[in-house]
LOLOKOL-848920 format. One line per field, with one value per residue (C-alpha): residue number from 1; residue in one letter; x, y, z. Coordinates in steps of 0.2 Angstrom, whole numbers, plus 2048, in hexadecimal, padded with zeros to 3 digits. Layout:
BEGIN
i	NUM,...
aa	A,...
east	X,...
north	Y,...
up	Z,...
END
This chain:
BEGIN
i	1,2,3,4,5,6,7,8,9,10,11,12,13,14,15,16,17,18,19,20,21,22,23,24,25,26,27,28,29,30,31,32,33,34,35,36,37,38,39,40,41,42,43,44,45,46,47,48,49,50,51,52,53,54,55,56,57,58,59,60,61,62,63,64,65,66,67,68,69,70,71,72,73,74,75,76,77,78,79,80,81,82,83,84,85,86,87,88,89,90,91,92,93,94,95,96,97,98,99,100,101,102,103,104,105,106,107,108,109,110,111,112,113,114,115,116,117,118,119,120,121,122,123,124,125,126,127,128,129,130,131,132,133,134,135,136,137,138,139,140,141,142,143,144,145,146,147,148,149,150,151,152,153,154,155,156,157,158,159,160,161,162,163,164,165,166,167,168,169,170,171,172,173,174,175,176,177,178,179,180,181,182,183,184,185,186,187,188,189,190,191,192,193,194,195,196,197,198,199,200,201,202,203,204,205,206,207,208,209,210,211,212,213,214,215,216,217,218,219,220,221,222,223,224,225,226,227,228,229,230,231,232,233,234,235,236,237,238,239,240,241,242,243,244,245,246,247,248,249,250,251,252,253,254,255,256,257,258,259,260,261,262,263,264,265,266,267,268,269,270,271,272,273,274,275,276,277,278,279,280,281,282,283,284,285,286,287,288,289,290,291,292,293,294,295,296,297,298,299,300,301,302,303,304,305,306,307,308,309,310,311,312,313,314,315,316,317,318,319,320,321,322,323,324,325,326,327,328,329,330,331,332,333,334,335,336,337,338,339,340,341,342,343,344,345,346,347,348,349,350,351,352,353,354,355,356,357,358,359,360,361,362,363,364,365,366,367,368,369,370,371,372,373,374,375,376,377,378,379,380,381,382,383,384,385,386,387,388,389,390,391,392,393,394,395,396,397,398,399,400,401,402,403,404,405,406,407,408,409,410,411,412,413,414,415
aa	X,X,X,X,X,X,X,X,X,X,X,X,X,X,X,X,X,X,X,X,X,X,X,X,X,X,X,X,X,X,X,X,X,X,X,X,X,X,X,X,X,X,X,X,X,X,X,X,X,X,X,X,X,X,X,X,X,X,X,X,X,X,X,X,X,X,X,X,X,X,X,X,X,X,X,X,X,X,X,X,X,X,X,X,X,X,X,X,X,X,X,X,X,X,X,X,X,X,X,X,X,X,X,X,X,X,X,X,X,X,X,X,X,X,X,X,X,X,X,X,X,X,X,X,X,X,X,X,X,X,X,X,X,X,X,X,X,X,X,X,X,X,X,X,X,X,X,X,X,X,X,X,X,X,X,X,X,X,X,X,X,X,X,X,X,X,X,X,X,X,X,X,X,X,X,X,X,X,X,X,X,X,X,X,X,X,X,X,X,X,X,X,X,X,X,X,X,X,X,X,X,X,X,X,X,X,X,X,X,X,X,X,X,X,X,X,X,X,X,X,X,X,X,X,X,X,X,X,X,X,X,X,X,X,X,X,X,X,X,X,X,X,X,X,X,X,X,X,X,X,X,X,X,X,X,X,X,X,X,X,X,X,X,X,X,X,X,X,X,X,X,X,X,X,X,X,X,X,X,X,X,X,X,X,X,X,X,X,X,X,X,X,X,X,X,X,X,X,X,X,X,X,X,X,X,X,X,X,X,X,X,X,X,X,X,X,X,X,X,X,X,X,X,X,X,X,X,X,X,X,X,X,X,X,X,X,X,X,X,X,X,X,X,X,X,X,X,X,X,X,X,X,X,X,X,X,X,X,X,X,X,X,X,X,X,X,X,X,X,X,X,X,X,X,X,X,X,X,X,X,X,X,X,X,X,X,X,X,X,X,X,X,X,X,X,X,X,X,X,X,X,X,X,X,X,X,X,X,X,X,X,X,X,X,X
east	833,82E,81D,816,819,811,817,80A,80A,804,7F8,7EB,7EE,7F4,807,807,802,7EF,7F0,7E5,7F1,7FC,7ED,7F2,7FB,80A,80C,7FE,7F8,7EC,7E4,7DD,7C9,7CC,7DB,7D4,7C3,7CE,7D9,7C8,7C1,7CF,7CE,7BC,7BD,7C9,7BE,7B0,7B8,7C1,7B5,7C2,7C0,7CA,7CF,7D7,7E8,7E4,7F7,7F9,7EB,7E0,7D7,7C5,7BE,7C1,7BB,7AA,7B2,7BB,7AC,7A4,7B0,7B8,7B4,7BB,7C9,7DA,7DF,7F1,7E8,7DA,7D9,7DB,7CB,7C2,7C5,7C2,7B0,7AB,7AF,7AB,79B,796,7A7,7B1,7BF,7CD,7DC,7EC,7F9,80A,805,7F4,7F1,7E4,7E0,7D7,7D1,7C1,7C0,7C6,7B9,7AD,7B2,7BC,7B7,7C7,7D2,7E5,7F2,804,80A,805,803,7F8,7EE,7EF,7EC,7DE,7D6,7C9,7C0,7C4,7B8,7AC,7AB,7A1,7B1,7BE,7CF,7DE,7F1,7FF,80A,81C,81F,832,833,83B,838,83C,84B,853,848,84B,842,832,835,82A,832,845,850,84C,83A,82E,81F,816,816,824,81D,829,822,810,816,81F,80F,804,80D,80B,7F9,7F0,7E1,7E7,7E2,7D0,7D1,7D5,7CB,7D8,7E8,7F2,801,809,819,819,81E,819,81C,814,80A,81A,821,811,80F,820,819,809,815,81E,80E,806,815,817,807,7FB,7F7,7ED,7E2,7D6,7D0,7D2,7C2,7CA,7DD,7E4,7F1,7F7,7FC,809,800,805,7F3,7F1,7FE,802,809,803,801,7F0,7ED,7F8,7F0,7E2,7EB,7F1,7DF,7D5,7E3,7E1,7CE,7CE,7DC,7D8,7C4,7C7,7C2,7D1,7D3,7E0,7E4,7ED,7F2,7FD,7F3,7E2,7EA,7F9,7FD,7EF,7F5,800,80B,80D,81C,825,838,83B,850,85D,86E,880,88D,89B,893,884,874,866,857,84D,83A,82C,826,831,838,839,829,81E,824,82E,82D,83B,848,840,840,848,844,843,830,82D,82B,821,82D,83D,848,856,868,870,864,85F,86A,868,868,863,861,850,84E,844,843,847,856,85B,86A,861,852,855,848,855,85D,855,858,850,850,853,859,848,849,83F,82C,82A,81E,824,817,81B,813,80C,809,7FA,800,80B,809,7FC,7FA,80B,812,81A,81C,82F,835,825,821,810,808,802,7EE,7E7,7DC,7D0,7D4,7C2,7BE,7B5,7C8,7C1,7CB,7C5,7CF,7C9,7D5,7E1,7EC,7F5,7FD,7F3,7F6,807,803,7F7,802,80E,804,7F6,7F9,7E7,7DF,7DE,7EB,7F5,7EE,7FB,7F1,7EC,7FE,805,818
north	889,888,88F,87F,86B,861,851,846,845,857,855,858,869,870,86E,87E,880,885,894,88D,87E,890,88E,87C,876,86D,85E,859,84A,852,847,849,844,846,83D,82F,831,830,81F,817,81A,812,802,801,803,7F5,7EA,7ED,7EB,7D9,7D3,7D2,7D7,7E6,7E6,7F5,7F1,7F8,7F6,805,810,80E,81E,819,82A,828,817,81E,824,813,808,80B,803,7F5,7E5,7E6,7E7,7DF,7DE,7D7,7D2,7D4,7E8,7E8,7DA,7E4,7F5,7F0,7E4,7F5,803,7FB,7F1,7E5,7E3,7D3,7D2,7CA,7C5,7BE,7BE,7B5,7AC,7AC,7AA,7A0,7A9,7B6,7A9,7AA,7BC,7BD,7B1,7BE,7C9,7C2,7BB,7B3,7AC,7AA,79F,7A3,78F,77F,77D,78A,784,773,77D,787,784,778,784,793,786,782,794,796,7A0,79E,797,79C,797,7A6,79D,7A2,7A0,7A4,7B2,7C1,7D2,7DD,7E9,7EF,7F1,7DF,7E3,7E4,7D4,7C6,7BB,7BD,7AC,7A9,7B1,7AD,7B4,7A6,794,78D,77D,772,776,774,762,75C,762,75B,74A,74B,74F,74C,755,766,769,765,775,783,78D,798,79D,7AF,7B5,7C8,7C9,7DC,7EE,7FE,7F4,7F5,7E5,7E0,7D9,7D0,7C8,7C0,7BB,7B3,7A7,7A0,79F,795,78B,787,784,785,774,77A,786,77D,779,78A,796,7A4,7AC,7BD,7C4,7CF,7E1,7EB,7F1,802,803,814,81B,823,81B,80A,7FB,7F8,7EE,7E3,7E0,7DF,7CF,7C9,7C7,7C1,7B4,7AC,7AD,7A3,797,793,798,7A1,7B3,7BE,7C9,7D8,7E1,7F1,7FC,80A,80B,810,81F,821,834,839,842,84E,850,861,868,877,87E,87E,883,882,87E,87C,86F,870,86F,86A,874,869,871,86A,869,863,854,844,838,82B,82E,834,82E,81D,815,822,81B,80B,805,814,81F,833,83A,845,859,867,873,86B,85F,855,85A,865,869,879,885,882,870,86D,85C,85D,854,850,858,845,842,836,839,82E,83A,83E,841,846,852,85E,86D,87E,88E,896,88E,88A,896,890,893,88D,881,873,866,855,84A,838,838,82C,81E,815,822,826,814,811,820,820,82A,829,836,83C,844,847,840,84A,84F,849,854,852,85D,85B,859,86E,874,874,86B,862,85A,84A,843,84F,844,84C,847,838,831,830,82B,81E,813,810,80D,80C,816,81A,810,7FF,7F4,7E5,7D4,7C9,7BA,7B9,7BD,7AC,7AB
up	7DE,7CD,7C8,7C1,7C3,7B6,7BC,7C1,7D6,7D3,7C5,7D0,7D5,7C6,7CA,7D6,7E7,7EA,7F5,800,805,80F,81B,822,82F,82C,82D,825,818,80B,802,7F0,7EC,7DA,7DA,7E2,7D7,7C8,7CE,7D5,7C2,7B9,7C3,7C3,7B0,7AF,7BA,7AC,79D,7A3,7B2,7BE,7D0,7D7,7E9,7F5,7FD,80D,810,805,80A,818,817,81A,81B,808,804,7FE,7F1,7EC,7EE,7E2,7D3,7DF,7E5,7F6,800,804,816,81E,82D,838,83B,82A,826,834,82A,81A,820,828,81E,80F,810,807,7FD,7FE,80B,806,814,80F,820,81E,82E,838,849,851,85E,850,844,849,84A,83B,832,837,829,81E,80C,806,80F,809,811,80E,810,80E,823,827,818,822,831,82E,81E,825,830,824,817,823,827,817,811,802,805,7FB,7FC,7F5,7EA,7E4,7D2,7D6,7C9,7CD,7C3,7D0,7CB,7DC,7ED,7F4,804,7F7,7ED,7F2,7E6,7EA,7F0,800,801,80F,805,7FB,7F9,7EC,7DE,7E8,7F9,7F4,7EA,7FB,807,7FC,7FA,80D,80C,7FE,804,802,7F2,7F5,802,7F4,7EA,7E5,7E2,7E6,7E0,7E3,7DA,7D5,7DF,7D5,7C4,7B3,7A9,79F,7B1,7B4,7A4,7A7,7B8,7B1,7A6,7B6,7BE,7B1,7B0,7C1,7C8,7B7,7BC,7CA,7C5,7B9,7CA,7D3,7D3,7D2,7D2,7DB,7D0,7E2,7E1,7DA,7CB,7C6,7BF,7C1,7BB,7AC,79D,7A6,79B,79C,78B,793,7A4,79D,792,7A1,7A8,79A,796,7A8,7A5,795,79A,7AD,7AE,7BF,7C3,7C5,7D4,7D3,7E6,7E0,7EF,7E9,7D8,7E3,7EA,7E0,7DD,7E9,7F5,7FB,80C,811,81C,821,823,834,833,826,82A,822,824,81A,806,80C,810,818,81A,82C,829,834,82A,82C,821,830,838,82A,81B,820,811,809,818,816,801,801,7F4,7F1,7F0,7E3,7EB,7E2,7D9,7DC,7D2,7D2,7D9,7CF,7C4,7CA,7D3,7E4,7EC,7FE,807,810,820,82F,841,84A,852,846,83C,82D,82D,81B,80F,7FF,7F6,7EC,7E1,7E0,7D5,7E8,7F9,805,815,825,822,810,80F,803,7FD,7F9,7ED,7EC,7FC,7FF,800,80D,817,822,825,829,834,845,855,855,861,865,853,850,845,837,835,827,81C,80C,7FB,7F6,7E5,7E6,7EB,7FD,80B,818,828,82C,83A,849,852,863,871,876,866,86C,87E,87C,871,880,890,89A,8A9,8B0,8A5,8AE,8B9,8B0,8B5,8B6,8BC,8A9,8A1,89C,895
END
């Protein structure tokens, strides 16, 4: 592999491999204290320049071990859920938890009023539904709207705002609840919108027009709006003049605080998944190169968007002279990471390190044939390493029973 990578998942280290990184075991997560320092520094600074509030997408990177580190230039947390509102409320104290869920259940309501701050309703119903106690609660309520304005280019699975979409309420839905309840206006203290996946601030400026267009009548009376996730923030070459636009203008026109829940953009380019060749084998023109990292289990989100993480030292087919498909160990004939070039063909052993590797994927990993799942380790900020989780077998066992561990009362089971 070449000597140096000066693209930026590999900034960290230099663009090489750290000779200490030999010494791990592979699979593994590593991720970057730097890194992280670096992104945490850049949305804190936003959030003093404009006054807006900065929140942590949990959904993105759950990693509380690390939220130290975050705290101290964010608001809070962003949770999906109530694991997610119980993480953030208790790893990352006295921060605001904000929840949005497509659909809650009542069953956890109350649980989840125990940590919550905001509160955000995907539909007029639950709003109905719910919002009454959420209020009472001493809490803030919120409804996600939909402004109907795509900017998504491609990845459909990832657009909130495409025909059809179950995610937000649409101006014609909220006009016919509310012509059917007229109290439903008097339960909101805010509106959210999340319209953006890994875009820059040209896409939410032309969000922030339908917004204001749509549902600008509202917000005179809102306390505060959430401009959801999807910020490339940290990023290089992000538009933050324009963001920063974005933010004052609702602040001037609408006298609401803005909130911002940037995932990706916490942890983005923060980490690194390490693996090594296990086999190489031959079919026809094709050389595929088996390692013990997979894409289906450890990486989903390349099966799933999909897309080709970026690997140190290697390039795009055809560009250096040998190209080789890399793949994962699982007996699925999908478990494909993607083709990659190399000055000279991988050979079992190599360890191969992959980049950006943060995000959507230690929170998001499976157990799908009985892989492992990967440790997790800390590149400290000294070039020391840490490992701060081992996962083994009964990882794997506990998810599917409970032999042993307590007989099924079936008096209780209602269906």
């Amino acid at each position: 592999m070449a000597l140096h990578d000066a693209r930026p998942p590999f900034a960290a280290i230099g663009g090489t491999v750290p000779p200490e990184f030999a010494a791990l075991p592979t699979p593994c997560y590593l991720l970057d204290e730097a890194a992280l320092t670096r992104n945490a520094e850049i949305l804190g600074g936003l959030a003093q320049r404009t006054g807006c509030r900065v929140l942590l997408a949990q959904k993105a990177f759950s990693n509380y071990d690390l939220y130290p580190l975050l705290a101290p230039h964010l608001a809070g947390t962003e949770a999906s859920g109530l694991f997610e509102a119980r993480l953030g409320a208790e790893e990352m104290p006295n921060k605001e938890v904000h929840v949005f869920c497509a659909a809650y259940r009542a069953d956890e309501m109350d649980e989840l009023l125990r940590y919550a701050d905001h509160i955000v309703f995907n539909s007029p119903a639950q709003l109905a539904k719910f919002g009454a106690k959420v209020k009472v609660a001493g809490k803030s309520v919120g409804l996600r709207i939909n402004p109907e304005c795509s900017t998504q280019d491609g990845h459909a699975i990832y657009d909130p705002c495409a025909p059809g979409s179950r995610l937000g309420t649409t101006r014609a839905a909220w006009d016919a609840a509310v012509s059917q309840d007229p109290s439903l206006p008097q339960l909101l203290d805010g509106l959210h919108f999340h319209t953006l996946c890994e875009q820059d601030a040209d896409a939410l400026a032309v969000t922030l027009d339908a917004v204001a267009e749509k549902f600008g009548d509202l917000l005179p009376n809102m306390q505060w709006l959430n401009f959801g996730g999807g910020h490339h923030i940290t990023r290089p070459g992000y538009d933050i003049a324009t963001l920063e636009h974005c933010i004052t203008r609702a602040q001037n026109a609408w006298g609401v605080t803005v909130y911002l829940e940037p995932g990706e953009a916490c942890a983005l380019n923060a980490g690194y998944l390490l693996t090594r060749v296990l086999d190489v084998v031959k079919n026809g023109d094709t050389t595929a190169a088996i390692l013990d990292a997979s894409a289906a289990c450890h990486m989903p989100d390349v099966i799933e968007m999909p897309y080709r993480p970026p690997l140190l030292g290697a390039e795009e087919p055809g560009k250096k002279p040998c190209t080789v498909r890399l793949a994962g160990p699982t007996c699925l004939a999908g478990d494909v990471i993607g083709d990659y070039s190399f000055n000279t063909a991988p050979r079992a052993g190599d360890l191969l390190v992959f980049g950006d590797m943060a995000i959507y994927t230690t929170c998001k990993n499976n157990t799908f044939n009985g892989m492992p799942l990967p440790d997790i380790w800390l590149l400290r900020s000294d070039g020391s390493l840490a490992r701060l989780a081992h996962f083994g077998y009964q990882d794997f066992r506990c998810r599917l029973g409970g032999r042993g561990e307590g007989t099924l009362d079936t008096a209780s089971v209602q269906i």
